[in-house]
ZAMARGU-4260 file (C-alpha; in steps of 0.2 Angstrom, whole numbers, plus 5000, padded with zeros to 4 digits):
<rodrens>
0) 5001/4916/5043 | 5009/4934/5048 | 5008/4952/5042 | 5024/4963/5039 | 5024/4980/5036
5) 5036/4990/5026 | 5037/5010/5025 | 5040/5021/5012 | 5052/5034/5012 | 5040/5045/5000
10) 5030/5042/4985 | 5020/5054/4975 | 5016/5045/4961 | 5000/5034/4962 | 5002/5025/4945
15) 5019/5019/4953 | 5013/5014/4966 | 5000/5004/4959 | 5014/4994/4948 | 5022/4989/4964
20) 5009/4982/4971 | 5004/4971/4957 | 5021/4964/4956 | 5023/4962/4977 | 5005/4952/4974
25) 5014/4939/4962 | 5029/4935/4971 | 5032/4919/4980 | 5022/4916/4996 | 5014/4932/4996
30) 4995/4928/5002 | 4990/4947/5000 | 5000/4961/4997 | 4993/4979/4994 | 5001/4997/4995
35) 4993/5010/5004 | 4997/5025/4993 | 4989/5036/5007 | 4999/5031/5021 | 5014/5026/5013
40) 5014/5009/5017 | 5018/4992/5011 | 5008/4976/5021 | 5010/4958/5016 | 5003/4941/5022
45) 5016/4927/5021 | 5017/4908/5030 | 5026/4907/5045 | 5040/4899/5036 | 5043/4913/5023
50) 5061/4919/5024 | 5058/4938/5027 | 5073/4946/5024 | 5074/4938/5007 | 5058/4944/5004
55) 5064/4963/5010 | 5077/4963/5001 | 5065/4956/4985 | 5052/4971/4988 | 5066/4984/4991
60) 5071/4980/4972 | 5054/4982/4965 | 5053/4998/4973 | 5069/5003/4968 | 5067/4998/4948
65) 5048/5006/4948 | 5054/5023/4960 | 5072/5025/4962 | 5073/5039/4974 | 5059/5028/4986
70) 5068/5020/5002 | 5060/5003/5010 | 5061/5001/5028 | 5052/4987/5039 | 5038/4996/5048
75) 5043/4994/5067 | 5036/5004/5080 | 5042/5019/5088 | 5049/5015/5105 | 5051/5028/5116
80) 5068/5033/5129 | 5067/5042/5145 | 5082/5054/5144 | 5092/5058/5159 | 5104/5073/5165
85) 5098/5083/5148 | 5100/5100/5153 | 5105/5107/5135 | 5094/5114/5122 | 5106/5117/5109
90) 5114/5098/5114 | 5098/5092/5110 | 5097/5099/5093 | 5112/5091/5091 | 5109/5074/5096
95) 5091/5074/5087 | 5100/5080/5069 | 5115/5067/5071 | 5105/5053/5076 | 5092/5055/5061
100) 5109/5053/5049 | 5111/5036/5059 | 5111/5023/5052 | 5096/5009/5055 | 5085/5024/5061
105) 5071/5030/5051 | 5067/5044/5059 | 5072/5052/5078 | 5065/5064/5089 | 5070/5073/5106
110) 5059/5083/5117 | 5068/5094/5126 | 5054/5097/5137 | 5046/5080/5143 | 5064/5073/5142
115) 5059/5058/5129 | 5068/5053/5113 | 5058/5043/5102 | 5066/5031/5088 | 5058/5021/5076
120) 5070/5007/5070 | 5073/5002/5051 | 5073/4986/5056 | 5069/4978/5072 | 5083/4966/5074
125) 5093/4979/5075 | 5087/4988/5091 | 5100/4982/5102 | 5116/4988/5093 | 5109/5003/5088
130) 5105/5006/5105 | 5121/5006/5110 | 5126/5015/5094 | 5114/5029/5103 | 5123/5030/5120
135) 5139/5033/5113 | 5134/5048/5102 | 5125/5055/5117 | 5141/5051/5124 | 5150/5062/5111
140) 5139/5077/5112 | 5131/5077/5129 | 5143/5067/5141 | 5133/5061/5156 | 5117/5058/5147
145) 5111/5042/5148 | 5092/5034/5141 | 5082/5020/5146 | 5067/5013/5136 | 5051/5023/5145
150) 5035/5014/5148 | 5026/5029/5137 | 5022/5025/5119 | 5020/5041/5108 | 5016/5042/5088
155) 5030/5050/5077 | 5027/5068/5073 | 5039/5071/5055 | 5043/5089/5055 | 5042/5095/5035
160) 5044/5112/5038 | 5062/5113/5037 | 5064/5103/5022 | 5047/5115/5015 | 5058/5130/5018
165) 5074/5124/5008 | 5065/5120/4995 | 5055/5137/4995 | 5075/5145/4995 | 5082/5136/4982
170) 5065/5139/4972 | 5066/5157/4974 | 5082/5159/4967 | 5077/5150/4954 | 5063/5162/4950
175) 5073/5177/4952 | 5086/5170/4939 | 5072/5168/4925 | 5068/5185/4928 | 5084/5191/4926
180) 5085/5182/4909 | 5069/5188/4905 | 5074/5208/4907 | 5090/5204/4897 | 5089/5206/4880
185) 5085/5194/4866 | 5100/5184/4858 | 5113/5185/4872 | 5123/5174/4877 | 5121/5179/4897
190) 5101/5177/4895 | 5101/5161/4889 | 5115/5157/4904 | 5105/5162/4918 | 5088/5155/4911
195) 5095/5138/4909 | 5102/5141/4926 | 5086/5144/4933 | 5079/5129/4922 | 5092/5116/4932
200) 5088/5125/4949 | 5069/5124/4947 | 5069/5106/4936 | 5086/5098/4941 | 5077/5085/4951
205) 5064/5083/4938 | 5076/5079/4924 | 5088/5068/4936 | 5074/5057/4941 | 5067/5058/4921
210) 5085/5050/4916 | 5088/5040/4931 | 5072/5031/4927 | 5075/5028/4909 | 5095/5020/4916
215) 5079/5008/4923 | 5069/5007/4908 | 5055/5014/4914 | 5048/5029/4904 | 5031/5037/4901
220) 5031/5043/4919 | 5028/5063/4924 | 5045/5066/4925 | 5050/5059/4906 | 5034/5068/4901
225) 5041/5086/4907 | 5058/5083/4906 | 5057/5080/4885 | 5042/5094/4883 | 5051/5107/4890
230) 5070/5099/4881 | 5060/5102/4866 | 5055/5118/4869 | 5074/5123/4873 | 5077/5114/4856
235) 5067/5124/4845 | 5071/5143/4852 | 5056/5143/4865 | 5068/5146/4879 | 5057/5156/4890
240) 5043/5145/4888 | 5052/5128/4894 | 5058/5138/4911 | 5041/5142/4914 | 5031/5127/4910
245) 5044/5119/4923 | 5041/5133/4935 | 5021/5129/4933 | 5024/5111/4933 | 5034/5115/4949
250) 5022/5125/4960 | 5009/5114/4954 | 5017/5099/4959 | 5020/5108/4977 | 5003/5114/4980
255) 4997/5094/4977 | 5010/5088/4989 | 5003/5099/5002 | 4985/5095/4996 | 4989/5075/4998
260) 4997/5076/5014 | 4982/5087/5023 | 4973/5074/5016 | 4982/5062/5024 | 4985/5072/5041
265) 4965/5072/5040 | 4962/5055/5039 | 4976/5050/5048 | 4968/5062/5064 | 4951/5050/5065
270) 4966/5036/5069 | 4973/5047/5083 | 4959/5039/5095 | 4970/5027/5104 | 4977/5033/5122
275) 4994/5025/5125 | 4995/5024/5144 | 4982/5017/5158 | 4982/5025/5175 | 4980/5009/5187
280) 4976/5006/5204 | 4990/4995/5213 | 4985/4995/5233 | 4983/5011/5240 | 4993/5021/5224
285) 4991/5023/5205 | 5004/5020/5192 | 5005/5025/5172 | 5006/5008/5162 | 5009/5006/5144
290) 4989/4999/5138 | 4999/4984/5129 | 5005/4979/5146 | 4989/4980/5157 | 4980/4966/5160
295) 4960/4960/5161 | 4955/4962/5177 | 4967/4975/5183 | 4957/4990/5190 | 4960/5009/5178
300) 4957/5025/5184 | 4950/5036/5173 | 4948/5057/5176 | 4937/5069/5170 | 4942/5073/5152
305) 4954/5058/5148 | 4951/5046/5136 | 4945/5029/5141 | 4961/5017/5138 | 4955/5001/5138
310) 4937/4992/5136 | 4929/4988/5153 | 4915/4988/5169 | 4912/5002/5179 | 4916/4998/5200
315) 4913/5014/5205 | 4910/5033/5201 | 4896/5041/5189 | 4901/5050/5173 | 4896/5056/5153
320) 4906/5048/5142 | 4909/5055/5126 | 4905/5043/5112 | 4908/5051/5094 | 4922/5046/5091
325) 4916/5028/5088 | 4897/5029/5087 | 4897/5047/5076 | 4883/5051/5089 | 4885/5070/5098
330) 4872/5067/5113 | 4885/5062/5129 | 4879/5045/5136 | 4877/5042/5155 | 4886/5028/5165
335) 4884/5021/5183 | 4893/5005/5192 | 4888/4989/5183 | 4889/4997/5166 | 4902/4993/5154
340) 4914/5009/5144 | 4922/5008/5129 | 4941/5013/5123 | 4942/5028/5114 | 4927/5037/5120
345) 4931/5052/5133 | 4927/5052/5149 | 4916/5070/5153 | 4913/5074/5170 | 4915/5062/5184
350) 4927/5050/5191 | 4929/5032/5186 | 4933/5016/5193 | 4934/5003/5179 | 4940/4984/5177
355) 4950/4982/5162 | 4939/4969/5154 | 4949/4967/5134 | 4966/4968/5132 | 4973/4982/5120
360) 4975/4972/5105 | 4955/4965/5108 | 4948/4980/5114 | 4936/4990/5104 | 4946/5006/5097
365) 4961/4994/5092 | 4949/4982/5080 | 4942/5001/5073 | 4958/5007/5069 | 4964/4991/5062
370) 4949/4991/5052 | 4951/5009/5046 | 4969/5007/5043 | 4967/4991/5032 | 4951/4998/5020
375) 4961/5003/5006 | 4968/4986/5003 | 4951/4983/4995 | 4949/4994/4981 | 4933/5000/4973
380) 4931/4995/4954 | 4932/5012/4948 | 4951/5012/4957 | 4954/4996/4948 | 4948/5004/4931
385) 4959/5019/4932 | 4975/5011/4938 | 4973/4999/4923 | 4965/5015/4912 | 4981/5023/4918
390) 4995/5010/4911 | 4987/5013/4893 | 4983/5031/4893 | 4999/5040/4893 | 5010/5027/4880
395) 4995/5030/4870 | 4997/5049/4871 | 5013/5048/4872 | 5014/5041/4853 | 5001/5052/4846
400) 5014/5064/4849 | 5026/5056/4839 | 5013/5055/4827 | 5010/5073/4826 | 5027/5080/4827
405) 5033/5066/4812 | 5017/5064/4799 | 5010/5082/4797 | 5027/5090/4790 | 5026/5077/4778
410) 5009/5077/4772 | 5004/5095/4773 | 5010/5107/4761 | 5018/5122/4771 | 5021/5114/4788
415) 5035/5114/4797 | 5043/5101/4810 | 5046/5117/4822 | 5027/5120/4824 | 5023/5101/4824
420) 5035/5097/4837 | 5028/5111/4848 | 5011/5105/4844 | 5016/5086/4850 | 5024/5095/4866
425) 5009/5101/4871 | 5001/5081/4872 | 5015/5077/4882 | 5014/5089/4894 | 4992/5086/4897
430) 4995/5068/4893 | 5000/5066/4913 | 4986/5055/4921 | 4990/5060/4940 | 4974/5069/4943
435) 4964/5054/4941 | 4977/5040/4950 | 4981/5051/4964 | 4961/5059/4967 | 4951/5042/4966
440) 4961/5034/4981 | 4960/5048/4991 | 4941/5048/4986 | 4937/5030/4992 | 4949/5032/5009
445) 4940/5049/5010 | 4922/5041/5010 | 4927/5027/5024 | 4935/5041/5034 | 4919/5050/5032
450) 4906/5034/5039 | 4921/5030/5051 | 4917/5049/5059 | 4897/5045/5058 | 4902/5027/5067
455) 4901/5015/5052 | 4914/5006/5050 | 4917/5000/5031 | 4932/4988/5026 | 4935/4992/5009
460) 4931/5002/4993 | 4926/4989/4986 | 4911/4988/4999 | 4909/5008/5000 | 4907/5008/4980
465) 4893/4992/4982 | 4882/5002/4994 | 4879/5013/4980 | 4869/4996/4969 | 4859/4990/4983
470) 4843/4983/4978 | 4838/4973/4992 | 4837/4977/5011 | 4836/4963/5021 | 4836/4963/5039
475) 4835/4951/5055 | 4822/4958/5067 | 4830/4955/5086 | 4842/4969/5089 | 4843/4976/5070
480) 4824/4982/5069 | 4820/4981/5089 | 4828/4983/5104 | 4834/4965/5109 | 4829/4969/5126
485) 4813/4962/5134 | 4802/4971/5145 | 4787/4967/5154 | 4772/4973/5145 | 4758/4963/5153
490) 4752/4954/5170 | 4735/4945/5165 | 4730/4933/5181 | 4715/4918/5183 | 4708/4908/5196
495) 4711/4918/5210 | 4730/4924/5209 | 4733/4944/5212 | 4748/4953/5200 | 4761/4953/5213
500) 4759/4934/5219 | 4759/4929/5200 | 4776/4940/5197 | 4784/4935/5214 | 4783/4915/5208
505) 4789/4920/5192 | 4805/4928/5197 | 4809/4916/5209 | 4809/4904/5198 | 4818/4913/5181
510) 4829/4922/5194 | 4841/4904/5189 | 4840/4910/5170 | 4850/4919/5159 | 4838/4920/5146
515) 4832/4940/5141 | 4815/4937/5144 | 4819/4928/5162 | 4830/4942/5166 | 4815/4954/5158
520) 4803/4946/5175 | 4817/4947/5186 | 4819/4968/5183 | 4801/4969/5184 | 4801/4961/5201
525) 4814/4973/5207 | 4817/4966/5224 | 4829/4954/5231 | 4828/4935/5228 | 4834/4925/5240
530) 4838/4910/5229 | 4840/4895/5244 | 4818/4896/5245 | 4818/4887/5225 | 4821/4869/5225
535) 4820/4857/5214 | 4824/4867/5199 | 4820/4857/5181 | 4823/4863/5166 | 4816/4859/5150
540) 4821/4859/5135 | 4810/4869/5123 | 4797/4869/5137 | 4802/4881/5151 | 4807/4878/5168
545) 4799/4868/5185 | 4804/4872/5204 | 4795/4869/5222 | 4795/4888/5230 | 4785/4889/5248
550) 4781/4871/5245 | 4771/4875/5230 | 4776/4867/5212 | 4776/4880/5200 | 4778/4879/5180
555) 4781/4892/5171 | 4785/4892/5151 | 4776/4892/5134 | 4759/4882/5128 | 4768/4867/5126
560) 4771/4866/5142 | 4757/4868/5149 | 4750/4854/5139 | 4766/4844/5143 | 4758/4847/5160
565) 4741/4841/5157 | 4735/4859/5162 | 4721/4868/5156 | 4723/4887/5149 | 4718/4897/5135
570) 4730/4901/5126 | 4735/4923/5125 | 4733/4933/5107 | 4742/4947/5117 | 4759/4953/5105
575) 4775/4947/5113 | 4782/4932/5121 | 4768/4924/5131 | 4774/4915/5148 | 4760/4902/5156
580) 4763/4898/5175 | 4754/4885/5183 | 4754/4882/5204 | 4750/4863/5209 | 4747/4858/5192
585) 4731/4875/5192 | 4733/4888/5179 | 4735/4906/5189 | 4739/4918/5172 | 4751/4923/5161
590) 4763/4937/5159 | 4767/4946/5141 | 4786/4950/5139 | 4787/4960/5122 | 4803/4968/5110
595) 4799/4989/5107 | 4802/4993/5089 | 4818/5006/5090 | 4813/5022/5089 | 4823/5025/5072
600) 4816/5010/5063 | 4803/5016/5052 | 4813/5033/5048 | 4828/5022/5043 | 4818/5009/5032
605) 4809/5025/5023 | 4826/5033/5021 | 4831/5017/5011 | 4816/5018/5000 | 4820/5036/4995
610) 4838/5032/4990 | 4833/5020/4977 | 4831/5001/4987 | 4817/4992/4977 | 4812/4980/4991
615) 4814/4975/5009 | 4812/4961/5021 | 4812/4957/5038 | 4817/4939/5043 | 4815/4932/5061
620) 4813/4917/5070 | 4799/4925/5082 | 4781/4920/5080 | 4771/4926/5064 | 4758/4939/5074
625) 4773/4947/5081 | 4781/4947/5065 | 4768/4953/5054 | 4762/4968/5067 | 4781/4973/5067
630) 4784/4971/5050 | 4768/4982/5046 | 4772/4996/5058 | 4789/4999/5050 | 4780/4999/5030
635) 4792/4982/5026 | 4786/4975/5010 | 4792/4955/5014 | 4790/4947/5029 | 4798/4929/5035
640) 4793/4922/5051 | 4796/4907/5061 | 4812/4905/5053 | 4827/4894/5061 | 4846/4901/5056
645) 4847/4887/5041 | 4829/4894/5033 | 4839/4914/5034 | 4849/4907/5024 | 4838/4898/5010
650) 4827/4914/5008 | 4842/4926/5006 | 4851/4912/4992 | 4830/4915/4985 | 4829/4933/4985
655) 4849/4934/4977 | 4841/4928/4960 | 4828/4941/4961 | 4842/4956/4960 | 4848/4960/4941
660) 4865/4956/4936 | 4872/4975/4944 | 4861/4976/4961 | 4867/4970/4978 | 4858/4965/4994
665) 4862/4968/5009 | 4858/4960/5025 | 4857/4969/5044 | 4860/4957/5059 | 4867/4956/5073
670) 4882/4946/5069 | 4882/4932/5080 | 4866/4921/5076 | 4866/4929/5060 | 4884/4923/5051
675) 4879/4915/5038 | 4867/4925/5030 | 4880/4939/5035 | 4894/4929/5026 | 4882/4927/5009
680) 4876/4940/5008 | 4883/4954/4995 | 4887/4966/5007 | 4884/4961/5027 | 4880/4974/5038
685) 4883/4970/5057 | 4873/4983/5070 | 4878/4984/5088 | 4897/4983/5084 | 4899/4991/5100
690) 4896/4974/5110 | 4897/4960/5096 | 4916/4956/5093 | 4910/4942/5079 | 4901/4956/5070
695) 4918/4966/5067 | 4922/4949/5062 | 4911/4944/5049 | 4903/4961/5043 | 4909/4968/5029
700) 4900/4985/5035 | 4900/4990/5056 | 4887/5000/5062 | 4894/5006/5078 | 4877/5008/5087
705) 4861/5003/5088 | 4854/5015/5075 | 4847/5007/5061 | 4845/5025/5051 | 4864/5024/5050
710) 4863/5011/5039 | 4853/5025/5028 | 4868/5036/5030 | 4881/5024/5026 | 4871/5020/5006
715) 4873/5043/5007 | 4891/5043/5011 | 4893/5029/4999 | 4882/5038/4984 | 4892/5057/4988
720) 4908/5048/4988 | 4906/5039/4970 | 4896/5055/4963 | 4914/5066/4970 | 4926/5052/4962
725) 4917/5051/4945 | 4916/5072/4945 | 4933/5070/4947 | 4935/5058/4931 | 4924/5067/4921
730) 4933/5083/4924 | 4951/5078/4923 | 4947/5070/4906 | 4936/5082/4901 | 4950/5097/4904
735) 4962/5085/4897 | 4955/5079/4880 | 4949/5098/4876 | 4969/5104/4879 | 4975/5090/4868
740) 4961/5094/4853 | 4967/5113/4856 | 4985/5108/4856 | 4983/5097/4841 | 4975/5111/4829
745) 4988/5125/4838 | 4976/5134/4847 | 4984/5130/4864 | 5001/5135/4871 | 5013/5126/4882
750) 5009/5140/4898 | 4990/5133/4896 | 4993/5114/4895 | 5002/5114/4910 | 4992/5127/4919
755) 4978/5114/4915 | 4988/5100/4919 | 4993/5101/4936 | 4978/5114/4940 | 4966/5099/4936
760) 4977/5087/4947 | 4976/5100/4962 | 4958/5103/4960 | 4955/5083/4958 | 4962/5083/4976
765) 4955/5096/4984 | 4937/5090/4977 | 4940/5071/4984 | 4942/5079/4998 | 4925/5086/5001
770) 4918/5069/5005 | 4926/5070/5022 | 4924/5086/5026 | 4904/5086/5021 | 4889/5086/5037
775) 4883/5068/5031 | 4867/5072/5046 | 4852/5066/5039 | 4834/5072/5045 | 4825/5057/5047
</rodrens>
């Protein structure tokens, strides 16, 4: 199985693009296919054996027959030149401009300055000739320029202002030739010239696409919709009145072009997180590598204020490390030698020496950004509604109109066609549904943009729009509720034996362990172990572990053990995990490792409760005392103790058939142990994401700390974002049904419908919006 990507040149109409994702989906060997309405993008999962250009070519004519002015090209990425012996600005102008009309490049770009030229390819097996297609137009202008490919990866930066400003020129005469026609008077022939000048200047491309797409076959779109409105106006005497609406329909089309693409620049800047070069050590110097070419185990240098390139271990230097990007927290985290970093993050104040310990393409901001990047490929229901909503509104509309222009006239004494038909004009122009096809989208990528900023990563709308039905909470204990690492909470001695003797022996002999709470006796010991003293090291399975330290045969493990052992004891009530040690077969105490709640626990579980969850429960394979007194502290309402992976499992497939038919569960874990009950569950929420590559896996939801009050936060970002997406239905319609009731009894004008039209559309976006500009921090 592989994934290509295609490009789109532009494409403003979300309806559209919907349609050409349902018919990529159907097509022979497509696995999955969506388009990415937000980033203008095309992915497909097709077998190895798929024959891609066939299938290009396929998609290009789908594209072509739904938007004919929309061009395909195979998403390759940017590859940047070094440019040598450019002295010339002006040459430069020159070469960028002739080398974006070449063909096979989608887009060129020369810094002057930093002496790059960056080129991103229509197709990628046709880097090579075009390479040399580049030298020689270099050659042309610029003789003695000469490019290499650079070791410096850069994203492409499209300039729009250009394009903004012709358009803005060509525009403005337009408007100064209406208003000439307008100061002329009524009935000659030179007014009606220059206003159906300004008409074709102002709506030329609008009526070109409208017949264009019905040469297609493809009608009922926005362009149709305007283009025979405002004919009709021309055709019953309302000349004025058609310019204008075009002019509206125009500027309202251009203020929700630059509406949709801030959006997009918005959420396309929580992406621009990846640094593209590593600084790395090689003997006594330092060189810049690309990060796809660095190696684990190569050592990174990393300065105060760069951001961390690659995932790995601190060798050397002390530093605050800047962690919002991925864990949405504002309080800078300290890091010493021994302690791992994460890419993305920004290093503060201090030098680093790091290990590379992930490549790039396994390293932690390259899984975020994949996840970001591929969430709208999920849609939410309410997406799915309105695209199909979509299809059946405007047709429907659209002959509702004919009905009104046609059947009154005939039935009702005294009516004329004229006023009918300006009546039916008025439908088609608010019958447009791009308000609510273009908003919703951007809604649903909004909301994951938004938990993506407070470090929780969700991988589809579809997920984000759940959140908002949970009924059930359910999470593991280890590591979701506690801190997963064990400390030393009590040393309770007998017969004899002092505190230090007791936590000398144990170390000694857990010092071979890898096991948290071994390691919890080893930190407490805090001093060095010289391991050659233990012999005879046993371990046993379920039991603990047996070794001869200073000729003495120690024991040390659980109850079982000790009877195994034939010791006698008494067994602790003490909370925690309990660790016997007997010395020559004698019992000499006992020493009480325990889990600390997280400080967040209970302020997270009552947060849940007050957005609507009905219950909770706590699941966890630890002892039923420590359970219970957890459990209690954090107000849970079920707990389930003593459980092995399978009985997880059992009790969540239970507490599923006690939801109703809308509710979800959730489950929290820790994504490893846990998979599943992550797997089964409705909606699987994986904490500590920073660390735990299979929960980035399996998870539906990331929660990019240990914070369990983010959970809380990620059910709010998820309620704000479906309360701004149905605000944005409810309005759109609303304004929409009232301008086709006024239009239908002539209360309404055309200035008003189309006012209301794209005045709704640019509102719609510009509300979907505030989900990802809104503060989503909660007090606990």
């Amino acid at each position: 199985m592989k994934e290509i990507k295609y490009s789109l040149s532009e494409i403003s109409c979300a309806s559209c693009a919907d349609k050409i994702e349902q018919k990529i989906k159907k097509l022979n060997g497509v696995e999955e296919g969506y388009l990415n309405f937000v980033t203008k993008e095309i992915k497909v999962q097709v077998a190895d054996s798929t024959d891609t250009a066939r299938l290009f070519d396929t998609i290009k004519k789908i594209v072509k027959d739904e938007e004919g002015d929309v061009e395909v090209c195979e998403l390759t990425p940017n590859v940047i030149y070094a440019i040598d012996g450019l002295d010339c600005a002006n040459c430069a102008a020159k070469i960028e401009e002739k080398l974006n009309k070449t063909e096979g490049i989608l887009g060129a770009n020369v810094d002057f300055i930093a002496k790059k030229l960056t080129l991103q390819f229509k197709n990628s097996l046709d880097q090579k000739r075009i390479e040399e297609k580049v030298q020689k137009i270099i050659d042309k202008i610029e003789p003695g320029v000469t490019i290499a490919q650079s070791n410096v990866k850069n994203e492409d930066h499209v300039d729009e202002e250009s394009s903004m400003t012709k358009d803005l020129i060509i525009f403005g005469i337009g408007i100064l030739l209406f208003i000439g026609g307008l100061l002329i008077a009524e009935g000659t022939v030179f007014r009606y010239v220059l206003l159906i000048l300004s008409y074709f200047i102002i709506g030329g491309e609008v009526v070109l696409k409208a017949v264009n797409n019905i040469y297609r076959g493809k009608v009922f779109d926005e362009n149709f919709l305007m283009t025979i409105a405002t004919m009709g106006a021309f055709a019953i005497g309302e000349h004025p009145e058609a310019v204008a609406v075009m002019i509206f329909y125009q500027v309202g089309e251009f203020f929700q072009d630059v509406a949709v693409n801030r959006s997009r620049r918005s959420i396309k800047k929580l992406m621009s997180i990846r640094p593209d070069v590593a600084t790395i050590k090689k003997g006594n110097t330092s060189v810049e590598m690309r990060v796809e070419d660095v190696q684990t185990g190569e050592i990174m240098i990393i300065k105060p204020g760069e951001r961390i390139p690659l995932d790995g271990e601190v060798l050397s230097g002390a530093s605050t490390i800047d962690t919002k990007i991925l864990t949405g927290e504002s309080v800078p985290v300290n890091v010493t030698k021994g302690e791992m970093v994460l890419s993305g993050c920004i290093n503060i104040n201090g030098l680093l020496t790091v290990k590379v310990t992930k490549l790039a393409s396994e390293s932690t901001v390259s899984k975020v950004l994949e996840m970001v990047e591929n969430a709208t490929s999920k849609k939410a229901p309410t997406e799915n509604f309105i695209t199909k909503f979509a299809r059946v509104y405007t047709p429907i509309v659209t002959s509702l109109a004919v009905l009104i222009a046609v059947i009154p006239p005939l039935v009702i004494q005294g009516a004329t066609f004229e006023e009918w038909i300006y009546r039916a004009l008025i439908f088609l122009v608010i019958s447009c549904p791009c308000a609510l096809v273009v908003s919703i989208p951007l809604g649903f990528f909004g909301g994951i943009g938004a938990a993506s900023r407070n470090g929780i990563l969700v991988k589809g709308g579809n997920y984000l729009e759940a959140l908002n039905n949970i009924e059930i909470a359910v999470f593991d204990k280890t590591g979701t509720l506690t801190e997963g690492t064990f400390t030393v909470t009590e040393i309770n001695t007998a017969n004899g034996a002092t505190q230090e003797e007791l936590l000398e022996k144990a170390a000694y002999v857990e010092s071979f362990s890898n096991h948290p709470i071994a390691v919890s006796v080893v930190n407490k010991y805090n001093k060095e172990i010289d391991q050659s003293l233990i012999t005879d090291v046993e371990e046993i399975s379920g039991h603990g572990v047996k070794a001869t330290y200073q000729n003495d045969i120690i024991a040390i493990g659980n109850a079982r053990l000790m009877k195994r052992e034939g010791v006698e004891f008494k067994e602790s009530v003490s909370l925690g995990s309990i660790i016997y040690i007997a010395i020559n077969g004698k019992y000499v105490g006992n020493i009480v490792v325990s889990d600390q709640i997280k400080k967040d626990s209970k302020a997270a579980i009552k947060m849940l409760k007050s957005l609507g969850i009905k219950k909770t429960v706590m699941l966890t394979g630890d002892k039923k005392l420590v359970a219970d007194a957890v459990g209690q502290e954090l107000d849970i309402d079920e707990i389930h103790s003593e459980l092995l992976p399978e009985d997880k499992l059992n009790i969540v497939e239970k507490l599923l058939l006690q939801k109703s038919s809308r509710g979800k569960l959730f489950f929290v874990g820790d994504g490893i142990n846990d998979t599943p009950v992550l797997a089964r569950a409705d909606i699987g929420i994986a904490m500590g994401g920073l660390g735990a590559d299979a929960a980035i896996d399996v998870a539906d939801v990331v929660i990019m700390n240990d914070e369990p009050s983010k959970i809380g936060t990620a059910v709010f970002v998820a309620k704000r974002t479906r309360k701004i997406v149905w605000q944005n239905i409810y309005f759109a319609l609303g304004v929409k049904l009232l301008f086709l009731a006024l239009g239908a009894v002539g209360i309404a004008t055309m200035w008003e419908a189309v006012i209301a039209d794209v005045g709704v559309s640019l509102l719609a976006v510009l509300n979907a919006m505030r989900v990802l500009k809104y503060n989503y921090k909660i007090n606990n």
